[in-house]
VOBA-1610 file (N, C-alpha, C; in pm, whole numbers, padded with zeros to 5 digits, always signed):
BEGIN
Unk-00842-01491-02275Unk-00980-01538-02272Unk-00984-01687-02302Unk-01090-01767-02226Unk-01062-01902-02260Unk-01210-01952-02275Unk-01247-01995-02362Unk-01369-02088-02410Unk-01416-02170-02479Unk-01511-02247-02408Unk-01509-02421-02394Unk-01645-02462-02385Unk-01741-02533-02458Unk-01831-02590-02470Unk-01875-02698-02343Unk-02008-02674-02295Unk-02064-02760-02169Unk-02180-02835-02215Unk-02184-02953-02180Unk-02330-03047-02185Unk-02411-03031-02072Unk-02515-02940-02072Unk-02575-02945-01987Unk-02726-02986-02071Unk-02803-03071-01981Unk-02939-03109-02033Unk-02950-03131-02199Unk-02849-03230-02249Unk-02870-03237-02368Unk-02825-03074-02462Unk-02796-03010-02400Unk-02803-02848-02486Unk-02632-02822-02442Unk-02568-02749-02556Unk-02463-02719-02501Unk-02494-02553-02503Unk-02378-02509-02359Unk-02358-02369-02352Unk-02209-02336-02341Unk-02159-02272-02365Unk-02026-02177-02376Unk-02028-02071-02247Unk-01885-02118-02226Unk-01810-02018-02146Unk-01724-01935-02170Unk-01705-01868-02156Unk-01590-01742-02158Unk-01519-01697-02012Unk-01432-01712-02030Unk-01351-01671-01920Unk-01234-01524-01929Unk-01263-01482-01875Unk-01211-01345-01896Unk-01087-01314-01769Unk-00983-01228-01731Unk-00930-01182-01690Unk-00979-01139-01541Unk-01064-01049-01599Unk-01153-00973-01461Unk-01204-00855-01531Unk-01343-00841-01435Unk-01465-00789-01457Unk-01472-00691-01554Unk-01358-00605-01584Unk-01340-00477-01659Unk-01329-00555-01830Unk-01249-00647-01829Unk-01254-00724-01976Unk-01416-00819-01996Unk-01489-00868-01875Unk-01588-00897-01919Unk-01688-00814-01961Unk-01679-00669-01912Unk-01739-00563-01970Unk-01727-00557-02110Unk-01595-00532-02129Unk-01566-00481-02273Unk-01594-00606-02405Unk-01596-00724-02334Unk-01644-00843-02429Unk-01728-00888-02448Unk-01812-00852-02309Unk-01965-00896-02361Unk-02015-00721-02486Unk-01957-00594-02412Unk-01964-00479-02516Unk-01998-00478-02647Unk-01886-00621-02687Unk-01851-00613-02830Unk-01979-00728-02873Unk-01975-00796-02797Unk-02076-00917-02799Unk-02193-00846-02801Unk-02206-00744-02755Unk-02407-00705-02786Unk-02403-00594-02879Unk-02315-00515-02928Unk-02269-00482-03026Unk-02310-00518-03178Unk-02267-00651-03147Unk-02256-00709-03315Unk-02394-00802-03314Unk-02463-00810-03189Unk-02589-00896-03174Unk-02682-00790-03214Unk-02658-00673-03194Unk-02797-00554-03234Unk-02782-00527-03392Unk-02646-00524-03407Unk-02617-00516-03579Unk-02672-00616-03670Unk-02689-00702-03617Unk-02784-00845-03722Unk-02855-00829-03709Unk-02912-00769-03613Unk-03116-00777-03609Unk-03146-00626-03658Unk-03253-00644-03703Unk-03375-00491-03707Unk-03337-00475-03591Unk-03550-00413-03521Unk-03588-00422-03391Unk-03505-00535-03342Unk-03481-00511-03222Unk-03398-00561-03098Unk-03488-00603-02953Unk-03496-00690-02909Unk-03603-00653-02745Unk-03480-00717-02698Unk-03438-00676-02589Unk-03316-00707-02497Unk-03393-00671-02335Unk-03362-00765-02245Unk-03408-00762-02114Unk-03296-00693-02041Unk-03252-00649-01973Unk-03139-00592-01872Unk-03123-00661-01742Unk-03045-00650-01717Unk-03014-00702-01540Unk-02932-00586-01478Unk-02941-00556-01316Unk-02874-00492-01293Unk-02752-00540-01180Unk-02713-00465-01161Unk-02556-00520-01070Unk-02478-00445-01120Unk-02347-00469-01070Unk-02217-00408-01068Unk-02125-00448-01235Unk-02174-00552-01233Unk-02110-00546-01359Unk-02203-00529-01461Unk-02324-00516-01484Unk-02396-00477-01612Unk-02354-00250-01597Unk-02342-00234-01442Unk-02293-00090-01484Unk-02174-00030-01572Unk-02102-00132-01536Unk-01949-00147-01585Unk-01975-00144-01751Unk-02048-00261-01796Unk-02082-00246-01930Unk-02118-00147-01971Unk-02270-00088-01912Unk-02324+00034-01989Unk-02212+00125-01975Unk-02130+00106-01912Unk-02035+00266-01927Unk-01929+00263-02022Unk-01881+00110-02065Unk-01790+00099-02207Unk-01893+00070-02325Unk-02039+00070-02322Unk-02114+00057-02382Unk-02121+00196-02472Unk-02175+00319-02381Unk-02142+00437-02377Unk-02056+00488-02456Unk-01944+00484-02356Unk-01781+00547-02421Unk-01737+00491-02567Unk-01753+00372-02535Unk-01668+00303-02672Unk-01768+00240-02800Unk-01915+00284-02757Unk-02030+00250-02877Unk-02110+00330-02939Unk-02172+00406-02807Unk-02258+00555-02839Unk-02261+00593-02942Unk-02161+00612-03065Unk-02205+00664-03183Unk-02185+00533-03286Unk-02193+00442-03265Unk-02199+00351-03346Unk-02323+00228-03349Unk-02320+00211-03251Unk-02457+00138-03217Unk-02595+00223-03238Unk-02691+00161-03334Unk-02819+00223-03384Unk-02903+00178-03272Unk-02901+00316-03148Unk-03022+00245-03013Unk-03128+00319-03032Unk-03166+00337-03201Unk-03327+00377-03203Unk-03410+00238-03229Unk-03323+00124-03266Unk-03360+00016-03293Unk-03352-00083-03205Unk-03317-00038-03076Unk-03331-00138-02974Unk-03436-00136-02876Unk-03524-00203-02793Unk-03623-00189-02738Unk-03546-00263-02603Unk-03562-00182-02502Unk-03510-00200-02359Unk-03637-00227-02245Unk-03631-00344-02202Unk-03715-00420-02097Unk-03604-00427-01984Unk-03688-00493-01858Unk-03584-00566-01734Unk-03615-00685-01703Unk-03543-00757-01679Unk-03585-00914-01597Unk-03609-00908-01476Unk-03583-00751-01373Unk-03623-00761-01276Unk-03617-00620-01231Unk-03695-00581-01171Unk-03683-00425-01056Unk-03739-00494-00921Unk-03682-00371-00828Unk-03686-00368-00720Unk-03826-00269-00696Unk-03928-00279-00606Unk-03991-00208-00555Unk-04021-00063-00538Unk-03904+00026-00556Unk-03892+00123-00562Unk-03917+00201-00655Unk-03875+00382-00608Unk-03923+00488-00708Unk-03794+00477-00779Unk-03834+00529-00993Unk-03716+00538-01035Unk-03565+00633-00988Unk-03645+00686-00890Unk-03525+00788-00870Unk-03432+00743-00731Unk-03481+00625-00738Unk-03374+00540-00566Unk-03274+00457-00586Unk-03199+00528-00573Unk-03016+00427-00590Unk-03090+00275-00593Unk-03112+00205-00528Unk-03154+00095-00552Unk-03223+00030-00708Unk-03255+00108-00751Unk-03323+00111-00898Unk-03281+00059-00994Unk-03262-00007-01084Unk-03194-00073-01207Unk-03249-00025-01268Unk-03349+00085-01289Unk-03368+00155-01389Unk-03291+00281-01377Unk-03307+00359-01249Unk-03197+00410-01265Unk-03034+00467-01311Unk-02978+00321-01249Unk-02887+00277-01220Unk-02875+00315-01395Unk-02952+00220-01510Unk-02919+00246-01643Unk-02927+00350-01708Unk-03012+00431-01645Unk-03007+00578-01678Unk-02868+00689-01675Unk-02811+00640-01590Unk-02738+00675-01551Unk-02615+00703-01563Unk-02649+00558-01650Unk-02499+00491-01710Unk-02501+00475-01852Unk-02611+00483-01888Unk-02605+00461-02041Unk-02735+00537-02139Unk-02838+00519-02059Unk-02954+00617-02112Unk-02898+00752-02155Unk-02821+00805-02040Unk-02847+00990-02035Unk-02689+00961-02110Unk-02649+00885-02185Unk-02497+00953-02233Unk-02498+00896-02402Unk-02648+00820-02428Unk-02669+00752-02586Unk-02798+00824-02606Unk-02830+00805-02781Unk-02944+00844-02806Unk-03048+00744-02822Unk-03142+00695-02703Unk-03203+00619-02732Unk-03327+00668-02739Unk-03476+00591-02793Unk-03599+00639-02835Unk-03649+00666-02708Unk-03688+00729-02646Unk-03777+00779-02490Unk-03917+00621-02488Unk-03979+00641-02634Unk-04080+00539-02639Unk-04009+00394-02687Unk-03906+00371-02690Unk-03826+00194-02645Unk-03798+00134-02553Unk-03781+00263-02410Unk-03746+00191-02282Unk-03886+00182-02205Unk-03882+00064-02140Unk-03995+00022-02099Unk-03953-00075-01940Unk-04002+00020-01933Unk-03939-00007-01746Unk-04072-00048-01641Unk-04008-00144-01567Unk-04103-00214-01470Unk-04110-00063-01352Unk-04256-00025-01363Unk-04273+00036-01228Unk-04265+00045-01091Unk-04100+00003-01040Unk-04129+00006-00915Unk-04192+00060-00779Unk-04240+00180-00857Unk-04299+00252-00751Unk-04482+00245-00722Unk-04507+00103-00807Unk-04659+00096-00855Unk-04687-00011-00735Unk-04817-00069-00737Unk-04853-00221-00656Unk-04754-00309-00739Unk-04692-00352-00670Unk-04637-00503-00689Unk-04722-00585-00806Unk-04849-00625-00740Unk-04901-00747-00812Unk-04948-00638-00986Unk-04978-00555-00923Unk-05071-00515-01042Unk-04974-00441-01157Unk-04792-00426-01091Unk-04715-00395-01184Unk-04682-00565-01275Unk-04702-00621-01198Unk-04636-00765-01238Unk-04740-00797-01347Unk-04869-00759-01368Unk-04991-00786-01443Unk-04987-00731-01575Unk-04898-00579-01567Unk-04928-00484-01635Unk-04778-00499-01735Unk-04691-00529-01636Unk-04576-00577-01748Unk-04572-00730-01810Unk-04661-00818-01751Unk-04661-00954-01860Unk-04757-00909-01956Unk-04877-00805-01976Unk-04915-00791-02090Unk-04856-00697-02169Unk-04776-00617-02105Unk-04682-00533-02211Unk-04603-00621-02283Unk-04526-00738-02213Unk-04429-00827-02264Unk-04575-00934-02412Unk-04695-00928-02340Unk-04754-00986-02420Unk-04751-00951-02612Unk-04786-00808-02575Unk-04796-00687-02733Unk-04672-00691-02779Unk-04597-00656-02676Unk-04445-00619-02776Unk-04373-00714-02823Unk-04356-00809-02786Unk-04234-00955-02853Unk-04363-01000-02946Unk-04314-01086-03029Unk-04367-01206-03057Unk-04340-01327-02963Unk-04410-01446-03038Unk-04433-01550-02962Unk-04377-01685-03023Unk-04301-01711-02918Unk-04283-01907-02956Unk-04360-02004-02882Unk-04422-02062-02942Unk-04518-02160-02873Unk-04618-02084-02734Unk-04605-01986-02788Unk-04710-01889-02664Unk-04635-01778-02618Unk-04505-01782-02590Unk-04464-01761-02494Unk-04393-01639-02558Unk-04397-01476-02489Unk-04344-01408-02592Unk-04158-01410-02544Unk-04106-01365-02701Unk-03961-01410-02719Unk-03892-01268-02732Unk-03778-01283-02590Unk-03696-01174-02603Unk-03557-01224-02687Unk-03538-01124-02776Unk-03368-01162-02902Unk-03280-01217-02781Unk-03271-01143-02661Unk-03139-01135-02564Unk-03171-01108-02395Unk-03151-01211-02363Unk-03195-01185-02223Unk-03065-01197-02144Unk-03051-01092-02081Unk-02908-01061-01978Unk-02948-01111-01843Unk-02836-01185-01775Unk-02882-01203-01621Unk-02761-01209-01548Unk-02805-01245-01449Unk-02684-01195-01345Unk-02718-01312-01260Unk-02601-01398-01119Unk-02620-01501-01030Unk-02577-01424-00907Unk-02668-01442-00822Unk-02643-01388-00690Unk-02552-01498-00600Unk-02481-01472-00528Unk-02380-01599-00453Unk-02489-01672-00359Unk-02623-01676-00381Unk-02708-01761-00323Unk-02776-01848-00451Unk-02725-01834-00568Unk-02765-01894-00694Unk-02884-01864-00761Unk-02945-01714-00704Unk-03059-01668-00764Unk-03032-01589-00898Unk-03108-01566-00935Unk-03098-01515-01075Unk-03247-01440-01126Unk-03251-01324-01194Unk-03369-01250-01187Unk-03371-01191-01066Unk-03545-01214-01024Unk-03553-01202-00869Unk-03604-01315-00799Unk-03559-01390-00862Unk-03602-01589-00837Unk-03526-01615-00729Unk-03525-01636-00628Unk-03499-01680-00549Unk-03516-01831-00472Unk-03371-01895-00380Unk-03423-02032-00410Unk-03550-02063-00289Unk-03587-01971-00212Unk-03699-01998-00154Unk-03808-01971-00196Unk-03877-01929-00317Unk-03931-01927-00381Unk-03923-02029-00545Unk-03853-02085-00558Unk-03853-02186-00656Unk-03967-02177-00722Unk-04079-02196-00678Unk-04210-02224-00793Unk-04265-02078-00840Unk-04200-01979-00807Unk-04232-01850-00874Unk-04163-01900-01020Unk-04068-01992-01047Unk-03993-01988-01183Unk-04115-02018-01320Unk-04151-02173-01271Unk-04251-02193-01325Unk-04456-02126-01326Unk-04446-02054-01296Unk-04531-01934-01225Unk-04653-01930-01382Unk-04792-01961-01367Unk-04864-01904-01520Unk-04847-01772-01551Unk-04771-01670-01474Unk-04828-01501-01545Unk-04662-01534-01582Unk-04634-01454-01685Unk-04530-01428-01730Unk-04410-01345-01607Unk-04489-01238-01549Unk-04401-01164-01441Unk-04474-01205-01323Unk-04360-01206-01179Unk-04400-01284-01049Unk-04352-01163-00953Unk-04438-01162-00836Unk-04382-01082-00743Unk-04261-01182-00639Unk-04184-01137-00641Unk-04076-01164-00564Unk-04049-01115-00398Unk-03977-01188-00291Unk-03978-01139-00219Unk-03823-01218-00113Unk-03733-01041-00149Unk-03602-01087-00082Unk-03570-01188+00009Unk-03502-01269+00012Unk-03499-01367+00173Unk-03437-01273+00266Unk-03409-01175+00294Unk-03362-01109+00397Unk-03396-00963+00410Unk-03415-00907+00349Unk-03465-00773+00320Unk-03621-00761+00338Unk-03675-00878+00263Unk-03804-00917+00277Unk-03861-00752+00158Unk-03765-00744+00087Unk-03812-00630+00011Unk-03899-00716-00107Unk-03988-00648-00182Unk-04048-00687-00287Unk-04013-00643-00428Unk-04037-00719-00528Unk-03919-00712-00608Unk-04061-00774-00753Unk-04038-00718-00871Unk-04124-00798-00975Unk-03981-00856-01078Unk-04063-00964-01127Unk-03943-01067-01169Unk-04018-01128-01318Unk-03950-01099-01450Unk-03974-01207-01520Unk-04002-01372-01495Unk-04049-01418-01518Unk-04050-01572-01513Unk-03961-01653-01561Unk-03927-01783-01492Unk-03801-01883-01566Unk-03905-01905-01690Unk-04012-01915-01728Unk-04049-01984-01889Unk-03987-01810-01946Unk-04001-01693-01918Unk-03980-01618-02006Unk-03812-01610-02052Unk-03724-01658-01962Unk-03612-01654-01979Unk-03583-01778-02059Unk-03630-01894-02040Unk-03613-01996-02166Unk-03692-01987-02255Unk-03765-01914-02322Unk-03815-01909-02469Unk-03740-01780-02566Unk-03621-01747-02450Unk-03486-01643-02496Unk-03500-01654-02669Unk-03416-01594-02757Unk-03369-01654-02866Unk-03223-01679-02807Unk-03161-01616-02690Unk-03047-01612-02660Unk-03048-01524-02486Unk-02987-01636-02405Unk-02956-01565-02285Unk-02844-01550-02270Unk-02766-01487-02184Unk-02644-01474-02145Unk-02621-01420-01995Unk-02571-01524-01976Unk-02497-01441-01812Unk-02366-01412-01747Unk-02378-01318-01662Unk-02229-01206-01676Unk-02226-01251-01483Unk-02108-01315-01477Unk-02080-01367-01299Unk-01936-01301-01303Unk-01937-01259-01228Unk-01804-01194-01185Unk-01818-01219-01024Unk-01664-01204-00994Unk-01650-01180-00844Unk-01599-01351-00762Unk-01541-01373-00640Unk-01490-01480-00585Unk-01620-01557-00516Unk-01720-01420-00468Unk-01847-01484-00398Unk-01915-01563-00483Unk-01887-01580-00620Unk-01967-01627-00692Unk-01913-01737-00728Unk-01803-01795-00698Unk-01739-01927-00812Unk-01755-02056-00697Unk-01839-02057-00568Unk-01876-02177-00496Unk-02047-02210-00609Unk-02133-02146-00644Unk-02246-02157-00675Unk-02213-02206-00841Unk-02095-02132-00917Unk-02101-02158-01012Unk-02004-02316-01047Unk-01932-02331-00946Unk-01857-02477-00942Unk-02013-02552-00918Unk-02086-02581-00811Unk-02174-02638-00800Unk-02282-02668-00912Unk-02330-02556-00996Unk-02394-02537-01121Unk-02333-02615-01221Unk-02228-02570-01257Unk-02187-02623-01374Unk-02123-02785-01369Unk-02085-02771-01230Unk-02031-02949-01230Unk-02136-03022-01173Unk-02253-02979-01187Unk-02360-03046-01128Unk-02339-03126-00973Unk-02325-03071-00903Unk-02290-03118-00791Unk-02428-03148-00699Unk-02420-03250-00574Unk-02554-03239-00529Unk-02601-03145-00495Unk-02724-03138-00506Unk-02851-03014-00469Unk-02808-02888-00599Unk-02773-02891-00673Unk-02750-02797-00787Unk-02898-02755-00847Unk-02976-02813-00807Unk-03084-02800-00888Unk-03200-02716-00799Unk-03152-02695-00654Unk-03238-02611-00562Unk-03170-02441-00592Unk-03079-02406-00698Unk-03053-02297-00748Unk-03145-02246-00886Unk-03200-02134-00873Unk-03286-02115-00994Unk-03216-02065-01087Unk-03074-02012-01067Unk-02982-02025-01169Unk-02977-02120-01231Unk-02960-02241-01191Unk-02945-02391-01279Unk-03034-02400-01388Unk-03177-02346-01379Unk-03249-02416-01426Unk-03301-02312-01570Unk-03212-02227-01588Unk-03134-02166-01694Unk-03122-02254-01817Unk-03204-02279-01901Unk-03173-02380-02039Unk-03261-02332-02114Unk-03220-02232-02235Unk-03295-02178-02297Unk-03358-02297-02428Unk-03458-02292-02460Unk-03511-02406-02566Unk-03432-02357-02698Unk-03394-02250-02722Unk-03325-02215-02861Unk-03162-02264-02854Unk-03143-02315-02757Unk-02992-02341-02696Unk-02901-02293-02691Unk-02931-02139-02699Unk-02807-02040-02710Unk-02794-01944-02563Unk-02708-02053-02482Unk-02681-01990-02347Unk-02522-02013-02304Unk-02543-01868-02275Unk-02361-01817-02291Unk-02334-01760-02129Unk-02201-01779-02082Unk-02178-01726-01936Unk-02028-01647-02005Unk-02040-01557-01966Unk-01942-01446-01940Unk-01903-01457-01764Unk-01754-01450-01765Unk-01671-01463-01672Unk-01579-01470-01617Unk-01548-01375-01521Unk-01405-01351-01503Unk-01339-01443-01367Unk-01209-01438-01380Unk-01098-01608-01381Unk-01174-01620-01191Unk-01206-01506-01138Unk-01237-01566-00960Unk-01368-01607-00932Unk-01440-01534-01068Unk-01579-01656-01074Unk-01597-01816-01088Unk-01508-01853-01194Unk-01480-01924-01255Unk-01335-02072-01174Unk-01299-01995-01107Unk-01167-02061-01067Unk-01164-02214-01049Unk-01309-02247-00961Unk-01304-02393-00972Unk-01358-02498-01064Unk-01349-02437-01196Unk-01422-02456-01324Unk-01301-02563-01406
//
Protein backbone atom coordinates (compact mmCIF):
# COMPACT_ATOMS: atom_id res chain seq x y z
CA UNK A 1 0.00 0.00 0.00
CA UNK A 2 1.40 3.37 -0.78
CA UNK A 3 0.28 6.84 0.59
CA UNK A 4 1.04 10.31 -0.11
CA UNK A 5 -0.43 13.65 0.58
CA UNK A 6 -1.90 16.06 -2.49
CA UNK A 7 -2.36 19.94 -2.68
CA UNK A 8 -5.28 20.37 -4.19
CA UNK A 9 -7.17 23.89 -3.74
CA UNK A 10 -5.25 24.86 -0.79
CA UNK A 11 -6.70 21.50 1.08
CA UNK A 12 -4.69 18.46 1.18
CA UNK A 13 -6.13 14.89 0.34
CA UNK A 14 -4.52 11.41 0.66
CA UNK A 15 -4.14 8.61 -1.46
CA UNK A 16 -3.93 5.12 -0.98
CA UNK A 17 -2.87 2.87 -3.37
CA UNK A 18 -3.66 -0.58 -3.08
CA UNK A 19 -2.73 -3.78 -5.01
CA UNK A 20 -6.14 -4.37 -6.63
CA UNK A 21 -9.69 -3.99 -6.01
CA UNK A 22 -10.08 -6.99 -3.53
CA UNK A 23 -7.39 -5.20 -1.01
CA UNK A 24 -9.18 -1.89 -1.62
CA UNK A 25 -12.19 -3.60 -0.32
CA UNK A 26 -10.71 -4.95 2.65
CA UNK A 27 -8.97 -1.43 3.52
CA UNK A 28 -11.36 0.83 3.04
CA UNK A 29 -13.44 -2.33 5.38
CA UNK A 30 -11.17 -1.59 8.07
CA UNK A 31 -11.30 2.13 7.36
CA UNK A 32 -15.17 2.40 7.95
CA UNK A 33 -14.89 0.06 10.62
CA UNK A 34 -12.94 2.11 12.97
CA UNK A 35 -14.81 5.42 11.51
CA UNK A 36 -18.30 4.00 12.98
CA UNK A 37 -16.43 3.01 16.26
CA UNK A 38 -15.61 6.78 17.14
CA UNK A 39 -18.87 8.08 16.47
CA UNK A 40 -22.38 7.45 18.23
CA UNK A 41 -25.08 7.82 15.47
CA UNK A 42 -23.33 7.47 12.16
CA UNK A 43 -25.11 9.04 8.72
CA UNK A 44 -22.98 7.49 5.94
CA UNK A 45 -24.14 8.06 2.18
CA UNK A 46 -23.41 4.84 -0.08
CA UNK A 47 -22.42 4.61 -3.66
CA UNK A 48 -22.96 1.83 -5.77
CA UNK A 49 -20.68 -0.08 -8.28
CA UNK A 50 -18.62 -2.99 -8.38
CA UNK A 51 -16.41 -2.20 -5.92
CA UNK A 52 -18.62 -0.77 -3.05
CA UNK A 53 -20.24 -4.61 -3.62
CA UNK A 54 -16.98 -6.09 -3.05
CA UNK A 55 -16.82 -4.13 0.24
CA UNK A 56 -20.23 -4.86 1.59
CA UNK A 57 -19.37 -8.49 1.19
CA UNK A 58 -15.92 -8.31 3.37
CA UNK A 59 -17.94 -5.86 5.28
CA UNK A 60 -20.34 -8.73 6.02
CA UNK A 61 -18.00 -11.70 6.34
CA UNK A 62 -15.23 -10.15 8.21
CA UNK A 63 -17.43 -7.35 10.42
CA UNK A 64 -21.06 -8.47 10.87
CA UNK A 65 -20.60 -9.28 14.40
CA UNK A 66 -18.47 -6.64 15.35
CA UNK A 67 -19.56 -3.56 13.90
CA UNK A 68 -22.62 -1.90 16.02
CA UNK A 69 -25.07 -1.27 12.62
CA UNK A 70 -27.91 -0.31 15.01
CA UNK A 71 -25.94 2.86 15.19
CA UNK A 72 -25.44 3.57 11.75
CA UNK A 73 -27.93 5.45 9.60
CA UNK A 74 -27.69 4.46 5.78
CA UNK A 75 -28.57 7.13 2.97
CA UNK A 76 -27.38 7.12 -0.98
CA UNK A 77 -25.67 9.75 -3.02
CA UNK A 78 -27.45 8.41 -5.81
CA UNK A 79 -30.26 5.85 -7.23
CA UNK A 80 -31.25 5.04 -10.39
CA UNK A 81 -34.91 5.39 -11.41
CA UNK A 82 -36.00 2.18 -10.77
CA UNK A 83 -38.04 -0.39 -8.58
CA UNK A 84 -36.06 -1.66 -5.47
CA UNK A 85 -36.26 -4.97 -6.75
CA UNK A 86 -34.22 -4.22 -10.35
CA UNK A 87 -30.67 -5.42 -10.66
CA UNK A 88 -29.95 -2.00 -11.57
CA UNK A 89 -30.74 -0.74 -8.02
CA UNK A 90 -28.07 0.30 -5.48
CA UNK A 91 -30.42 -0.29 -3.09
CA UNK A 92 -30.73 -3.47 -3.95
CA UNK A 93 -27.59 -4.30 -4.93
CA UNK A 94 -26.86 -3.40 -0.83
CA UNK A 95 -29.39 -5.48 0.25
CA UNK A 96 -28.03 -7.99 -1.04
CA UNK A 97 -24.77 -7.77 -0.06
CA UNK A 98 -24.82 -6.54 3.20
CA UNK A 99 -28.36 -5.64 4.52
CA UNK A 100 -29.78 -9.33 4.41
CA UNK A 101 -26.39 -10.89 5.96
CA UNK A 102 -25.95 -7.88 9.15
CA UNK A 103 -28.26 -6.74 11.73
CA UNK A 104 -29.18 -3.49 10.79
CA UNK A 105 -32.27 -1.18 12.19
CA UNK A 106 -35.15 -1.62 9.26
CA UNK A 107 -35.92 2.26 10.50
CA UNK A 108 -31.91 3.50 9.64
CA UNK A 109 -31.95 2.65 6.02
CA UNK A 110 -33.32 5.28 4.12
CA UNK A 111 -33.38 4.79 0.57
CA UNK A 112 -34.03 7.11 -2.39
CA UNK A 113 -37.28 5.86 -4.11
CA UNK A 114 -36.55 4.90 -7.34
CA UNK A 115 -39.62 3.77 -8.30
CA UNK A 116 -41.41 7.27 -7.28
CA UNK A 117 -41.54 10.72 -9.68
CA UNK A 118 -38.14 11.73 -10.12
CA UNK A 119 -38.63 15.38 -9.18
CA UNK A 120 -40.87 14.79 -6.31
CA UNK A 121 -38.44 11.87 -5.00
CA UNK A 122 -35.60 14.41 -5.29
CA UNK A 123 -37.93 16.91 -3.02
CA UNK A 124 -38.78 14.34 -0.59
CA UNK A 125 -35.22 13.12 0.01
CA UNK A 126 -33.54 16.75 0.42
CA UNK A 127 -36.07 17.21 3.22
CA UNK A 128 -35.44 13.91 4.72
CA UNK A 129 -31.64 14.80 4.42
CA UNK A 130 -33.04 18.17 5.90
CA UNK A 131 -34.48 16.38 9.59
CA UNK A 132 -31.98 13.80 9.84
CA UNK A 133 -28.23 15.31 9.73
CA UNK A 134 -27.48 18.32 11.34
CA UNK A 135 -26.23 21.36 9.78
CA UNK A 136 -23.00 23.30 8.87
CA UNK A 137 -23.60 26.63 7.76
CA UNK A 138 -27.07 25.37 6.43
CA UNK A 139 -26.16 22.71 4.81
CA UNK A 140 -27.03 19.29 6.38
CA UNK A 141 -23.72 17.17 7.26
CA UNK A 142 -23.16 13.59 6.38
CA UNK A 143 -20.04 11.87 9.02
CA UNK A 144 -19.00 9.93 5.58
CA UNK A 145 -19.81 10.28 2.20
CA UNK A 146 -18.69 7.32 -0.20
CA UNK A 147 -18.36 7.91 -3.99
CA UNK A 148 -17.33 6.37 -6.84
CA UNK A 149 -15.68 8.08 -10.59
CA UNK A 150 -17.16 6.94 -13.65
CA UNK A 151 -14.30 6.80 -16.62
CA UNK A 152 -16.25 9.89 -17.93
CA UNK A 153 -15.24 11.70 -14.52
CA UNK A 154 -18.75 11.72 -13.13
CA UNK A 155 -19.34 11.08 -9.75
CA UNK A 156 -22.80 10.70 -7.88
CA UNK A 157 -25.15 11.05 -10.73
CA UNK A 158 -23.40 14.39 -11.77
CA UNK A 159 -22.60 14.20 -14.85
CA UNK A 160 -20.25 16.40 -16.99
CA UNK A 161 -23.15 17.48 -19.17
CA UNK A 162 -24.97 18.55 -16.61
CA UNK A 163 -22.35 20.45 -14.52
CA UNK A 164 -24.72 23.02 -12.94
CA UNK A 165 -26.88 20.26 -11.37
CA UNK A 166 -23.60 20.28 -8.85
CA UNK A 167 -24.22 23.60 -7.65
CA UNK A 168 -28.12 23.09 -7.85
CA UNK A 169 -30.40 25.16 -4.62
CA UNK A 170 -32.36 21.75 -3.60
CA UNK A 171 -30.04 19.60 -1.91
CA UNK A 172 -31.06 16.42 -4.31
CA UNK A 173 -31.11 16.94 -8.38
CA UNK A 174 -32.71 14.89 -10.98
CA UNK A 175 -30.13 13.53 -13.16
CA UNK A 176 -30.14 12.37 -16.56
CA UNK A 177 -27.69 9.57 -18.13
CA UNK A 178 -25.76 10.91 -21.27
CA UNK A 179 -26.55 7.79 -23.06
CA UNK A 180 -29.15 5.81 -21.55
CA UNK A 181 -30.96 9.02 -21.11
CA UNK A 182 -32.15 7.07 -17.94
CA UNK A 183 -33.15 9.25 -14.93
CA UNK A 184 -31.36 9.04 -11.96
CA UNK A 185 -31.82 11.34 -8.37
CA UNK A 186 -28.47 12.63 -7.18
CA UNK A 187 -27.25 14.31 -4.01
CA UNK A 188 -25.80 17.67 -4.74
CA UNK A 189 -21.94 18.72 -5.07
CA UNK A 190 -22.72 21.36 -1.90
CA UNK A 191 -24.04 18.15 -0.09
CA UNK A 192 -20.94 16.23 -0.75
CA UNK A 193 -18.65 19.17 0.39
CA UNK A 194 -20.18 20.01 3.70
CA UNK A 195 -19.01 15.96 4.20
CA UNK A 196 -17.31 15.75 7.68
CA UNK A 197 -15.36 13.28 5.48
CA UNK A 198 -15.62 11.96 1.83
CA UNK A 199 -13.91 9.23 0.36
CA UNK A 200 -13.56 7.73 -2.94
CA UNK A 201 -13.01 4.11 -4.04
CA UNK A 202 -11.62 4.10 -8.18
CA UNK A 203 -10.61 0.96 -9.19
CA UNK A 204 -10.11 -0.44 -12.62
CA UNK A 205 -7.61 0.71 -15.89
CA UNK A 206 -10.80 2.66 -17.40
CA UNK A 207 -10.39 4.84 -14.72
CA UNK A 208 -6.62 5.99 -14.35
CA UNK A 209 -6.90 8.47 -17.81
CA UNK A 210 -9.63 10.69 -15.70
CA UNK A 211 -7.82 10.21 -12.55
CA UNK A 212 -4.19 11.23 -14.08
CA UNK A 213 -6.07 14.23 -15.50
CA UNK A 214 -7.80 15.09 -11.98
CA UNK A 215 -5.18 14.82 -9.86
CA UNK A 216 -2.34 16.34 -12.06
CA UNK A 217 -4.62 18.96 -12.96
CA UNK A 218 -4.29 18.74 -16.45
CA UNK A 219 -6.20 20.98 -19.02
CA UNK A 220 -9.98 20.89 -18.89
CA UNK A 221 -9.80 18.91 -15.44
CA UNK A 222 -12.26 21.04 -14.17
CA UNK A 223 -15.19 20.08 -16.83
CA UNK A 224 -15.15 16.69 -14.55
CA UNK A 225 -17.58 16.88 -11.58
CA UNK A 226 -15.33 14.55 -9.95
CA UNK A 227 -12.73 17.37 -9.65
CA UNK A 228 -14.74 19.54 -8.00
CA UNK A 229 -14.74 17.15 -4.98
CA UNK A 230 -13.18 19.47 -2.01
CA UNK A 231 -14.82 18.87 1.01
CA UNK A 232 -14.73 22.27 3.38
CA UNK A 233 -13.77 19.97 6.47
CA UNK A 234 -10.71 18.81 4.31
CA UNK A 235 -10.91 15.33 4.89
CA UNK A 236 -10.88 13.79 1.34
CA UNK A 237 -9.41 10.44 0.85
CA UNK A 238 -9.14 8.24 -2.59
CA UNK A 239 -8.85 4.62 -2.20
CA UNK A 240 -7.09 2.85 -5.09
CA UNK A 241 -5.92 0.19 -6.75
CA UNK A 242 -2.24 0.27 -8.73
CA UNK A 243 -4.39 0.31 -12.63
CA UNK A 244 -6.39 3.18 -11.39
CA UNK A 245 -3.73 4.93 -10.26
CA UNK A 246 -0.81 3.95 -12.64
CA UNK A 247 -0.19 7.30 -14.12
CA UNK A 248 -0.10 8.90 -10.70
Amino acid sequence: MKSYPVEIHLKVMEVRIFKDKQQVAKRFSTYFAEKVAQHGIFHVALSGGSTPKLIFDVLAEEYGDTIDWGKIHFYWGDERCVSPTDEQSNYKMTVDHLFSKVKCVEGNIHRILGEADPTREAMRYSNLLEINLDRISGIPQFDLVILGMGDDGHTASIFPHEMELWNAHDHCVVATHPESGQKRVSINGTIINAAKEVVFLVTGDNKAKKVDEIHNKKSGFEKYPASLVNPTSGKLLWFMDKAAAKAL
